[in-house]
PAZAVEX-847862 format. One record per residue (C-alpha): residue in three letters; x, y, z. Coordinates in nm, 3 decimals. Layout:
+-----+---------+---------+---------+
:  aa :      px :      py :      pz :
+-----+---------+---------+---------+
: ALA :       X :       Y :       Z :
...
+-----+---------+---------+---------+
//
This chain:
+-----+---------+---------+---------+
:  aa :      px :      py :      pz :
+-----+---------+---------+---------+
: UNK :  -7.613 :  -0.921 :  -2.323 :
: UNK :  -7.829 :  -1.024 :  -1.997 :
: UNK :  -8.038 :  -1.304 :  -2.090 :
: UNK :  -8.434 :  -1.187 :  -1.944 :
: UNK :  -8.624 :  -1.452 :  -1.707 :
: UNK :  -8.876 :  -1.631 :  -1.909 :
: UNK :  -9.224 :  -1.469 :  -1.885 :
: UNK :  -9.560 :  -1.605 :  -1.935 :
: UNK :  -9.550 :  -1.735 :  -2.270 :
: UNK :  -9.202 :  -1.906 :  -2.184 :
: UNK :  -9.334 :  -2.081 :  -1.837 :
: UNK :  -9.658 :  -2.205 :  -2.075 :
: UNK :  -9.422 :  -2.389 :  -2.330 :
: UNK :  -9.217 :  -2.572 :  -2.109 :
: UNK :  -9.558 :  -2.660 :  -1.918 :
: UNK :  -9.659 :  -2.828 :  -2.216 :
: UNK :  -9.310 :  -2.941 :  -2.335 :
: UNK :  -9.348 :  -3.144 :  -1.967 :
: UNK :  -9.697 :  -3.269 :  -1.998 :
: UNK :  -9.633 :  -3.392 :  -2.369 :
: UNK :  -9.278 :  -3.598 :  -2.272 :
: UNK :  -9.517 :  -3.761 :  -1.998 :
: UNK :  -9.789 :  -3.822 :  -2.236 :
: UNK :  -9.539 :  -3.977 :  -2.519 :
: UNK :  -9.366 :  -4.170 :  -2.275 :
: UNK :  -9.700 :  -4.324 :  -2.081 :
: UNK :  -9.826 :  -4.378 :  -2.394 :
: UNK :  -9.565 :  -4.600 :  -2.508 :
: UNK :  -9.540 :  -4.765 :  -2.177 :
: UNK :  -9.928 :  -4.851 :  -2.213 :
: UNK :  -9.912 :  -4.991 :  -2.535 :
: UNK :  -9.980 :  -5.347 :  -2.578 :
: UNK :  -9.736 :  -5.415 :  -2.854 :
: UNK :  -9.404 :  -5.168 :  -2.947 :
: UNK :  -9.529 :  -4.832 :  -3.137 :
: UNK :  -9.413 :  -4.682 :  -3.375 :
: UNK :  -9.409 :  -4.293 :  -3.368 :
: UNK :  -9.713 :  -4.273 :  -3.605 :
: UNK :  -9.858 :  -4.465 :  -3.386 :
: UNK :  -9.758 :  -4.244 :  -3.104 :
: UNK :  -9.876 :  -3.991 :  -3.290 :
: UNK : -10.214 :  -4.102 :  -3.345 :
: UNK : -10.231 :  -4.212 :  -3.021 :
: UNK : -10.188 :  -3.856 :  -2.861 :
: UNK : -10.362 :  -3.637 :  -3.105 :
: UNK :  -9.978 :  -3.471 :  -3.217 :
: UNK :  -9.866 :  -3.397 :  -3.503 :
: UNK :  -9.607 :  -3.684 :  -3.655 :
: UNK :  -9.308 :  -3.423 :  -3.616 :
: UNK :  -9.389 :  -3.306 :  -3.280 :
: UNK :  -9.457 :  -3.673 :  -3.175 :
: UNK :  -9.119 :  -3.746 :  -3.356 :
: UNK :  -8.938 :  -3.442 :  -3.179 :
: UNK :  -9.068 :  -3.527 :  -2.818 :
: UNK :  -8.985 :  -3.916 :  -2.858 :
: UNK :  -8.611 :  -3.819 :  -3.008 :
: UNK :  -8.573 :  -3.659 :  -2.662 :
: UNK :  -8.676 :  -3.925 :  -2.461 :
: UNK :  -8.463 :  -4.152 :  -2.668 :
: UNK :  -8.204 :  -3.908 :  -2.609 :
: UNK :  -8.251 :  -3.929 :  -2.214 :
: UNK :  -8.262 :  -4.347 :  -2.205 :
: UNK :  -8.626 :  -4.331 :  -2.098 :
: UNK :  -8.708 :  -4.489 :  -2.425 :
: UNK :  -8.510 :  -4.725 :  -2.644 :
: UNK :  -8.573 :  -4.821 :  -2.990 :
: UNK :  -8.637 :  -5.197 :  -3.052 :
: UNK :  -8.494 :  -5.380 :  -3.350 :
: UNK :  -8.735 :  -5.294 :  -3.709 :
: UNK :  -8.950 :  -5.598 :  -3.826 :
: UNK :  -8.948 :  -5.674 :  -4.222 :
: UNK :  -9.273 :  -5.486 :  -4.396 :
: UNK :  -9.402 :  -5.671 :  -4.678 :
: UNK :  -9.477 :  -5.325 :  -4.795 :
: UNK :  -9.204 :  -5.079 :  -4.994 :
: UNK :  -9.039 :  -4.819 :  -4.778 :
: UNK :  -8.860 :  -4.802 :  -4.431 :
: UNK :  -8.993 :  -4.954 :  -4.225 :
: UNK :  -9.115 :  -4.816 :  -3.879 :
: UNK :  -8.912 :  -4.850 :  -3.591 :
: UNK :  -9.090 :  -4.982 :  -3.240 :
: UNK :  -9.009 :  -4.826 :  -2.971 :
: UNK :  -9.002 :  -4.930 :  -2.554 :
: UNK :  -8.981 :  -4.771 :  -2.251 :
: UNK :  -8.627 :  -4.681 :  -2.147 :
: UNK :  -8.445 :  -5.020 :  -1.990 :
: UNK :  -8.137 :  -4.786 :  -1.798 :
: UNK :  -8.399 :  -4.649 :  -1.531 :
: UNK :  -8.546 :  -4.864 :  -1.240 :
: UNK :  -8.654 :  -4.815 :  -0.904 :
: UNK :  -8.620 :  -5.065 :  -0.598 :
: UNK :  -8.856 :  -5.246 :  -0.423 :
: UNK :  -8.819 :  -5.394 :  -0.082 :
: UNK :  -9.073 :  -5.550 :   0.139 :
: UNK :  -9.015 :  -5.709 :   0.520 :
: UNK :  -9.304 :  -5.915 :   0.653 :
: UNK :  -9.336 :  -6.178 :   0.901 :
: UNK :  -9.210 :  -6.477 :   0.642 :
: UNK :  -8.944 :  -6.314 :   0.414 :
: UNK :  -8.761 :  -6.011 :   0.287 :
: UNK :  -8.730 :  -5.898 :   0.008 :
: UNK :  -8.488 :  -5.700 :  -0.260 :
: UNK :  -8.632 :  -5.597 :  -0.617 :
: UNK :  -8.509 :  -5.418 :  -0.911 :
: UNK :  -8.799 :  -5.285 :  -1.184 :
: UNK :  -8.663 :  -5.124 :  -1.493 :
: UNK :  -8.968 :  -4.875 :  -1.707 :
: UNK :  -9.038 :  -5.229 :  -1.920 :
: UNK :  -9.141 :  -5.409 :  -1.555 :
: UNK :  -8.869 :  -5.657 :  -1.646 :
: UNK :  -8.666 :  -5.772 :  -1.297 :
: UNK :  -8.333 :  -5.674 :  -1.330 :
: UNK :  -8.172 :  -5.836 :  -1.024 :
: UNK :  -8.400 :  -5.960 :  -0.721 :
: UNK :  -8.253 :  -6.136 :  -0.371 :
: UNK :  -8.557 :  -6.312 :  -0.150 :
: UNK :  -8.482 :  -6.480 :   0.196 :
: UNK :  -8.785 :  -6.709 :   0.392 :
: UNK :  -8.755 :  -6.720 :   0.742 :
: UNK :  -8.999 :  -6.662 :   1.021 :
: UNK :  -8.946 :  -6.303 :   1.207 :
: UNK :  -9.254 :  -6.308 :   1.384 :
: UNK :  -9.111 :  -6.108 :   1.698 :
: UNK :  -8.775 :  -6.051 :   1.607 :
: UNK :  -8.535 :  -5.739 :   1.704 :
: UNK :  -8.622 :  -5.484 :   1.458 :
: UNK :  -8.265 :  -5.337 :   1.443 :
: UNK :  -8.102 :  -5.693 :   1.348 :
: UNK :  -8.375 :  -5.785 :   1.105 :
: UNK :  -8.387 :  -5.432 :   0.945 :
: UNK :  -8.010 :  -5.477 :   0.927 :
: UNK :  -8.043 :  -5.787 :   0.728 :
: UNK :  -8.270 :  -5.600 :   0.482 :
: UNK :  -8.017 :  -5.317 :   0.435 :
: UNK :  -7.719 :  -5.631 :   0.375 :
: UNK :  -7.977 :  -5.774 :   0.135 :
: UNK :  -8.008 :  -5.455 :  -0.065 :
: UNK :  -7.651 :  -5.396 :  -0.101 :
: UNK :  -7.586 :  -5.733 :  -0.216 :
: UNK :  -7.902 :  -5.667 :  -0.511 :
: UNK :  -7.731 :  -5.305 :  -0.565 :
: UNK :  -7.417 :  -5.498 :  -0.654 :
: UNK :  -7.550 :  -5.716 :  -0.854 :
: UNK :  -7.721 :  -5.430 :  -1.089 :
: UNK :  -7.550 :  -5.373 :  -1.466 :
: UNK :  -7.339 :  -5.071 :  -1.418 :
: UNK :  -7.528 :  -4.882 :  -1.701 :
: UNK :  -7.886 :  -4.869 :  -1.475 :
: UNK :  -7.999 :  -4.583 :  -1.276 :
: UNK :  -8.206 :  -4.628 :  -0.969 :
: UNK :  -8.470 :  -4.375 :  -0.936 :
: UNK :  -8.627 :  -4.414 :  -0.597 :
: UNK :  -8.724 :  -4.660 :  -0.369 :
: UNK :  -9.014 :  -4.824 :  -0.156 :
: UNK :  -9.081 :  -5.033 :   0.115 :
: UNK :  -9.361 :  -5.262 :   0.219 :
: UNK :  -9.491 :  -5.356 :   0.551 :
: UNK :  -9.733 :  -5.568 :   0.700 :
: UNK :  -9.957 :  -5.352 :   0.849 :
: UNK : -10.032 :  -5.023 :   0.976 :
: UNK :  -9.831 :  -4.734 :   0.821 :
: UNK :  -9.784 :  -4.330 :   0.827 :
: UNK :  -9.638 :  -4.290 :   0.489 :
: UNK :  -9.560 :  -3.936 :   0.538 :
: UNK :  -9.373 :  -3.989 :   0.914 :
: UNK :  -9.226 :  -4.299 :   0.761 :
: UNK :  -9.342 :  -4.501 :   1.097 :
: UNK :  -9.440 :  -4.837 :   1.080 :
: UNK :  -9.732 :  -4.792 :   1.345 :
: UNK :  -9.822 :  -5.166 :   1.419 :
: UNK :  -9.754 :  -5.484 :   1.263 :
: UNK :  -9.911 :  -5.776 :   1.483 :
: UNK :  -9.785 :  -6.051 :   1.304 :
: UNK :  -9.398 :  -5.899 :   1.416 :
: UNK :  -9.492 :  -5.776 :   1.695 :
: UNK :  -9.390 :  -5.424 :   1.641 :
: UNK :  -9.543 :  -5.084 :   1.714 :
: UNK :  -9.434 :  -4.708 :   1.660 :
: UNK :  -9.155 :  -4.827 :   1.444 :
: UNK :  -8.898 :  -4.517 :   1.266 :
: UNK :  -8.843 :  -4.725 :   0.986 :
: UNK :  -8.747 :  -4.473 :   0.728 :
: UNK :  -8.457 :  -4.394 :   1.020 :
: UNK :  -8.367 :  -4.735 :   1.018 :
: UNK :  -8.337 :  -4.749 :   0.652 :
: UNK :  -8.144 :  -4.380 :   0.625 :
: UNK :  -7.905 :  -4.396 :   0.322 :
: UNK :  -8.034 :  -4.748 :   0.134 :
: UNK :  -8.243 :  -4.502 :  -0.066 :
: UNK :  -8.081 :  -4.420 :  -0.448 :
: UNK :  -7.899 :  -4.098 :  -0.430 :
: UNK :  -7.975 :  -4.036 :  -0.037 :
: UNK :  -8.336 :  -4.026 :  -0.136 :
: UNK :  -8.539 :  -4.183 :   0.153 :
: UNK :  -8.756 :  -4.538 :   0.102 :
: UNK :  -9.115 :  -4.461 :   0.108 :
: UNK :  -9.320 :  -4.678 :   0.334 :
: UNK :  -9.692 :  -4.836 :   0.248 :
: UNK :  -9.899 :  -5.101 :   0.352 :
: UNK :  -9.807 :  -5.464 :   0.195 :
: UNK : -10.128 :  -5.584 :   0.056 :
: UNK : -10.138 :  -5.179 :  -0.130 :
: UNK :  -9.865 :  -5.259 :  -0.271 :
: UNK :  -9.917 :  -5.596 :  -0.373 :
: UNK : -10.248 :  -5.534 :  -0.535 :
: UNK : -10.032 :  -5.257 :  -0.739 :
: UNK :  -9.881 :  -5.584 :  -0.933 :
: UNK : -10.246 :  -5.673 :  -1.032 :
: UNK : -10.368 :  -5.317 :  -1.152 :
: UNK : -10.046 :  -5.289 :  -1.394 :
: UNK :  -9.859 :  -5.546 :  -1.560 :
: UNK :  -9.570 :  -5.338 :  -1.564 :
: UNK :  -9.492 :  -4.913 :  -1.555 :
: UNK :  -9.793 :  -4.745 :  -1.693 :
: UNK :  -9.964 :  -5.036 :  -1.856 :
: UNK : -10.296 :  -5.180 :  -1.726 :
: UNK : -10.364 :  -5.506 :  -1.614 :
: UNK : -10.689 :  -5.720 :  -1.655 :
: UNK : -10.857 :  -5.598 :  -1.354 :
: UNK : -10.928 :  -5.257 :  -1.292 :
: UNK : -11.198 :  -5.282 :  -1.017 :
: UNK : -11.130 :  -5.558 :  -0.761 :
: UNK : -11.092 :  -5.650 :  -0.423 :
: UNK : -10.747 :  -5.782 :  -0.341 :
: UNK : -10.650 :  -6.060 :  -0.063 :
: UNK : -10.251 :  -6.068 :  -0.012 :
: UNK : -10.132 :  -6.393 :   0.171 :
: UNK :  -9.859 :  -6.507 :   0.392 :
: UNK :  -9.841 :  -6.588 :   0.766 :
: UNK : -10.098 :  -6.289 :   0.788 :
: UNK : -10.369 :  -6.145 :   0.542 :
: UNK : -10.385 :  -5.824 :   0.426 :
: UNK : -10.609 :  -5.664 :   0.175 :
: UNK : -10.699 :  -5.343 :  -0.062 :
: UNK : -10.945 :  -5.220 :  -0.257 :
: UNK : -10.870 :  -5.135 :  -0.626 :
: UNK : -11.103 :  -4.869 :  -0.824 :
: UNK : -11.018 :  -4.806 :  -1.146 :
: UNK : -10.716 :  -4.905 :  -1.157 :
: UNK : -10.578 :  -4.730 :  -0.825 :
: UNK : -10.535 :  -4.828 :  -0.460 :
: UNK : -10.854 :  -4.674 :  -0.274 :
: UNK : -10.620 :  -4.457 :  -0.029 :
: UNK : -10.733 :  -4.422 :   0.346 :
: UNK : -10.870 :  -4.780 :   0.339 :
: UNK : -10.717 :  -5.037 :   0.625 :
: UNK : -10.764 :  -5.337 :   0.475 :
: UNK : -10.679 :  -5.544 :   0.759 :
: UNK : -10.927 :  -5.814 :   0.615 :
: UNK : -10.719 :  -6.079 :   0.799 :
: UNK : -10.805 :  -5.926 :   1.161 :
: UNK : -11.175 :  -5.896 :   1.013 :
: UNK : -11.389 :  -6.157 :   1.325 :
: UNK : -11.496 :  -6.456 :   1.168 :
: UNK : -11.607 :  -6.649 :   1.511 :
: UNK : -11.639 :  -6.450 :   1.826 :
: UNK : -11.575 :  -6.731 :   2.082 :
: UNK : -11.239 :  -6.843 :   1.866 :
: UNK : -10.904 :  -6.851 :   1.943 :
: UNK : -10.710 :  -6.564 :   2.049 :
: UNK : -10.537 :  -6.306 :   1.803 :
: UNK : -10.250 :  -6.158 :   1.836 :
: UNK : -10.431 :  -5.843 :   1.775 :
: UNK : -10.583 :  -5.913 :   2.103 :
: UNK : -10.913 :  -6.024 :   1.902 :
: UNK : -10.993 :  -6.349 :   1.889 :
: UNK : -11.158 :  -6.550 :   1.604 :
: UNK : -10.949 :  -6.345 :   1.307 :
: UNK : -10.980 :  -6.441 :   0.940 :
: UNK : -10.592 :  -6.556 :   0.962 :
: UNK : -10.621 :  -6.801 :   1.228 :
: UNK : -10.820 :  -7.041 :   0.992 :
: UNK : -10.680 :  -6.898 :   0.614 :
: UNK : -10.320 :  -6.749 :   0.727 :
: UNK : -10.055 :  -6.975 :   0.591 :
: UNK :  -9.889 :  -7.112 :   0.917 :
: UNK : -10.275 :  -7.141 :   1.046 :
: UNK : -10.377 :  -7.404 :   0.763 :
: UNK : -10.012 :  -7.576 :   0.775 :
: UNK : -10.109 :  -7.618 :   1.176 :
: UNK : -10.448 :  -7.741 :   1.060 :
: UNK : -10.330 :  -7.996 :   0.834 :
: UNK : -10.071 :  -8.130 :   1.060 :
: UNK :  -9.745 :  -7.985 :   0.852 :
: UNK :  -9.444 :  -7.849 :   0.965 :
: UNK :  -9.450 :  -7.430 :   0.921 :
: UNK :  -9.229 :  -7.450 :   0.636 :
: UNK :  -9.347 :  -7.652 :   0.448 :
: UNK :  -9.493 :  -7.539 :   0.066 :
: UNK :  -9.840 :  -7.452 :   0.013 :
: UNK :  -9.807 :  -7.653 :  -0.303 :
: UNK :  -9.736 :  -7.987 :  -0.106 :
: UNK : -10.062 :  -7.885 :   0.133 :
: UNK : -10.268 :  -7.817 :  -0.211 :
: UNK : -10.121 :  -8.173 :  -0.317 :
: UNK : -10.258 :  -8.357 :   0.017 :
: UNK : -10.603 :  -8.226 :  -0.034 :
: UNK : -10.615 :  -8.345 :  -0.410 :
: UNK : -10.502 :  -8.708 :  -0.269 :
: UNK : -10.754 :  -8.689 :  -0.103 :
: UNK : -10.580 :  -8.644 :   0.276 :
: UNK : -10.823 :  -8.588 :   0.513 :
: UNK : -10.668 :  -8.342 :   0.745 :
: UNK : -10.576 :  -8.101 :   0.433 :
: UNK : -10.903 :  -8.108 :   0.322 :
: UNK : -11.035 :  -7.990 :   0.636 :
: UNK : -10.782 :  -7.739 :   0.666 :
: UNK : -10.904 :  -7.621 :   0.322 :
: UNK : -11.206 :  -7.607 :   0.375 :
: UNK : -11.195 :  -7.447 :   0.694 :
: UNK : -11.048 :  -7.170 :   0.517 :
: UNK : -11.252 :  -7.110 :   0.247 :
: UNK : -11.565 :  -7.107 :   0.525 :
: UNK : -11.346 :  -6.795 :   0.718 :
: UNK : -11.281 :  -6.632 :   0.391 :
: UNK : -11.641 :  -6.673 :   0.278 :
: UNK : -11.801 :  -6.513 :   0.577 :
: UNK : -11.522 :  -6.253 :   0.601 :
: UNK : -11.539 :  -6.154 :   0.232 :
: UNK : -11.895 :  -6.173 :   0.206 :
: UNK : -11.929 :  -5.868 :   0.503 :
: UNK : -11.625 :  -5.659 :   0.255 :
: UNK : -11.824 :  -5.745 :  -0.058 :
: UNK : -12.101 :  -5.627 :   0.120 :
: UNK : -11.998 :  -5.277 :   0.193 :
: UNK : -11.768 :  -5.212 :  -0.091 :
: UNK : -11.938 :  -5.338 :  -0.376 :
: UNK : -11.651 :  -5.496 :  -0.601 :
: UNK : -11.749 :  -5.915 :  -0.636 :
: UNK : -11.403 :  -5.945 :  -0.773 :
: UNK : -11.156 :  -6.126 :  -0.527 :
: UNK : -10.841 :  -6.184 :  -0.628 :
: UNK : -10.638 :  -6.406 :  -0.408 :
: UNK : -10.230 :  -6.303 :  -0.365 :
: UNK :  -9.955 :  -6.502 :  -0.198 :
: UNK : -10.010 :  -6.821 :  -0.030 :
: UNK : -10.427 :  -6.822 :  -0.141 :
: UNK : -10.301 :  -6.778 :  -0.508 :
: UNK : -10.152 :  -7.130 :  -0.461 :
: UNK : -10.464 :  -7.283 :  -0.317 :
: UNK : -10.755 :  -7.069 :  -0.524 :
: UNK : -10.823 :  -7.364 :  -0.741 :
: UNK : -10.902 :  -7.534 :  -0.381 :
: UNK : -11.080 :  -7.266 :  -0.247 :
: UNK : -11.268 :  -7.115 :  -0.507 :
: UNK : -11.531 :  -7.394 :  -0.563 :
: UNK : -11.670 :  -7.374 :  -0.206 :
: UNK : -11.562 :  -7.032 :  -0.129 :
: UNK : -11.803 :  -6.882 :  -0.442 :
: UNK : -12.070 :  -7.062 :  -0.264 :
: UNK : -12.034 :  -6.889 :   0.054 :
: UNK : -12.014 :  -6.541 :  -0.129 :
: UNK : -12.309 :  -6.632 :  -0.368 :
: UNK : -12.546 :  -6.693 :  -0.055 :
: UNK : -12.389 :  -6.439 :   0.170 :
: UNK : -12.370 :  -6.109 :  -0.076 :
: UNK : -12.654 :  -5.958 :  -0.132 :
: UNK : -12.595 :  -5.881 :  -0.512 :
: UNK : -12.500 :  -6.202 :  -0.559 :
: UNK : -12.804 :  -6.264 :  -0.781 :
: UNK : -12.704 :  -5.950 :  -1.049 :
: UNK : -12.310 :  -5.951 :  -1.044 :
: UNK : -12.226 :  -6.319 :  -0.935 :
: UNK : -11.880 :  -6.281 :  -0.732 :
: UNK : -11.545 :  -6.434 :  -0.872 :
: UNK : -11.256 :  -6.517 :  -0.761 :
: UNK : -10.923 :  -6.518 :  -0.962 :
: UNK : -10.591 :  -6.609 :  -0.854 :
: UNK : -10.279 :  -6.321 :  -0.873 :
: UNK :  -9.972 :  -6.464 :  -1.055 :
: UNK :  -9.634 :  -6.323 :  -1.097 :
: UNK :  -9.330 :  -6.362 :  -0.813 :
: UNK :  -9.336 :  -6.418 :  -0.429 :
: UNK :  -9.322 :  -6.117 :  -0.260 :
: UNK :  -9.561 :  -5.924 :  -0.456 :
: UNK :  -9.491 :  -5.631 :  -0.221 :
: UNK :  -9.159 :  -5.572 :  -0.318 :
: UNK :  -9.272 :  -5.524 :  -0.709 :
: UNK :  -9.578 :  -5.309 :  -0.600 :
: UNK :  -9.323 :  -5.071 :  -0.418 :
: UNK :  -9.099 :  -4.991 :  -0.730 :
: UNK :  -9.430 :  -4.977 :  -0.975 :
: UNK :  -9.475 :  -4.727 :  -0.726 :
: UNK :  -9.139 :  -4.554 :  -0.701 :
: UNK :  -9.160 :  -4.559 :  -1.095 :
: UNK :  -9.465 :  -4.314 :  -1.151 :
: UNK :  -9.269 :  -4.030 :  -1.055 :
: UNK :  -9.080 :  -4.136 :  -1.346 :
: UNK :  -9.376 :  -4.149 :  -1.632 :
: UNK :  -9.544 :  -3.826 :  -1.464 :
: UNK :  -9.280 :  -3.620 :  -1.535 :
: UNK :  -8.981 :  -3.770 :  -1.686 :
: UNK :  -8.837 :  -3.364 :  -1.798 :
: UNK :  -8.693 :  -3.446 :  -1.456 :
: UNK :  -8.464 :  -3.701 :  -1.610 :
: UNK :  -8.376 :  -3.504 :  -1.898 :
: UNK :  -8.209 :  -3.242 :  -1.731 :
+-----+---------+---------+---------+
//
């Protein structure tokens, strides 16, 4: 007997059979503490058995595991928590003028193998350094438990990008231009899949916005500051990256008649807050720790408290003229800054509280990022996994 195409009524169930596995399993991966399928259920508006049913297949898949029960001091079986799959991940890579960067996320935003190198590649050959990246990735890739399945793959990049061409389009701080990254990373990608390219800071404020996969973080509307030897920047709404928006905050002109760029501005926000500009500043050797600089200033060291301060001045006019225009008073400070906020914020509030105009209503704030170095890298897989908890029917087969 021929087996008929599905009709209407077929196509509408496994529409909703789809939307419901990425509801269950979002909902989970949300959830502050391990659920329990009643409390999936409840969560979602199902019914217990259909929550049940949908959450056996995702179990079934890997996508979610069941975590070990908890004695109830009530009678009766106790319910059995459940977490987001740990056998998918996604990689995250990131290549910017003071590091690269190779990172493994699994659904539970737990790092399951991670390889970072510091070294300066302002102006370096793009071909070597990219081939140190690809080396890098194969040695994380190794280093994986055989069991985990990579399910895409991103890249971040200190600058301008074209996500769609996969063409890094100019990165001053490298000194690079019209770059075909995605063909110089053909084949790192998880099942010939192809690394998608985006902007560092974007991806970086991604690690703010969620904790892990699918669950919030503590700031849903914010403006975010990513620091290394450049700054970069990105404006969070809700939750999500504002799309379209430059955020080349560190190129933003602090003081006209200052020093050259190598934009080909002069006066940038990076030449006084940049990390090698405040080491200069202070009198330190490029590689040396923001932490020891942070530790100068507290002893009281003259040069690193000008160098600090200096700083916070740039990023006080300079923030006050994004505050301005975008609206969000929340600043949180990424990378290098992150390490020196507790130096910064004191006088750098001040400069926003006199320079933003709403400053009198929604006093701005600034908070400090935490998590890993290379911020990028993690934003890039967070990334790579929503495919995942959109439509994980995908995975299923």
């Amino acid at each position: 007997m021929t087996q008929q195409p599905a009709g209407p009524s077929g196509a509408r169930q496994s529409t909703l059979r789809t939307t419901n596995l990425g509801l269950v399993l979002r909902t989970v991966c949300a959830a502050p503490a391990p659920p329990s399928r009643a409390d999936v259920a409840a969560a979602t508006g199902m019914t217990r058995a259909t929550a049940a049913r949908l959450v056996d297949e995702l179990l079934a898949g890997g996508l979610l595991d069941e975590d070990e029960r908890e004695p109830s001091p009530r009678r009766g079986r106790p319910a059995t928590p459940l977490l987001p799959g740990g056998r998918f991940a996604a990689l995250g890579l990131q290549l910017d003028a003071g590091l690269l960067a190779a990172r493994a996320l699994d659904l539970r935003g737990r790092v399951l193998a991670e390889r970072v190198e510091s070294d300066d590649l302002r102006g370096s050959d793009p071909a070597v350094t990219f081939g140190r990246l690809r080396a890098l990735t194969a040695e994380l890739r190794a280093a994986l438990p055989p069991d985990v399945q990579l399910v895409g793959a991103g890249l971040a990049l200190p600058g301008l990008v074209d996500e769609e061409a996969g063409v890094l389009l100019r990165a001053p701080n490298l000194g690079w231009s019209g770059l075909p990254t995605a063909d110089l990373l053909a084949g790192v990608g998880p099942g010939g899949c192809p690394v998608v390219l985006g902007n560092e800071a974007d991806l970086a404020a991604r690690t703010v916005a969620d904790e892990a996969p699918g669950r919030p973080g503590p700031h849903r509307d914010f403006l975010y500051l990513s620091g290394q030897i450049g700054i970069g920047g990105a404006v969070v709404l809700g939750g999500s990256v504002v799309s379209g928006w430059a955020g080349e905050v560190g190129h933003v002109c602090v003081r006209p008649d200052g020093p050259e760029c190598s934009c080909g501005s002069t006066g940038c926000l990076e030449l006084y807050a940049g990390r090698h500009a405040l080491l200069r500043a202070a009198g330190l050797p490029l590689d040396t720790p923001s932490g020891d600089l942070a530790a100068l200033d507290r002893r009281g060291d003259p040069a690193a408290g000008a160098a600090v301060g200096s700083a916070a001045w740039a990023l006080g006019v300079a923030l006050a003229g994004v505050v301005n225009v975008v609206g969000i008073p929340t600043v949180v400070l990424g990378g290098h800054l992150a390490e020196l906020a507790d130096l910064l914020r004191p006088e750098l509030e001040e400069h926003l509280a006199r320079r933003v105009l709403s400053a009198r209503w929604r006093r701005p704030r600034i908070v400090s990022a935490r998590g890993p170095s290379a911020a990028g890298a993690s934003g890039a897989a967070l990334r790579a996994l929503d495919d995942v908890l959109a439509d994980p029917a995908r995975r299923l087969g």
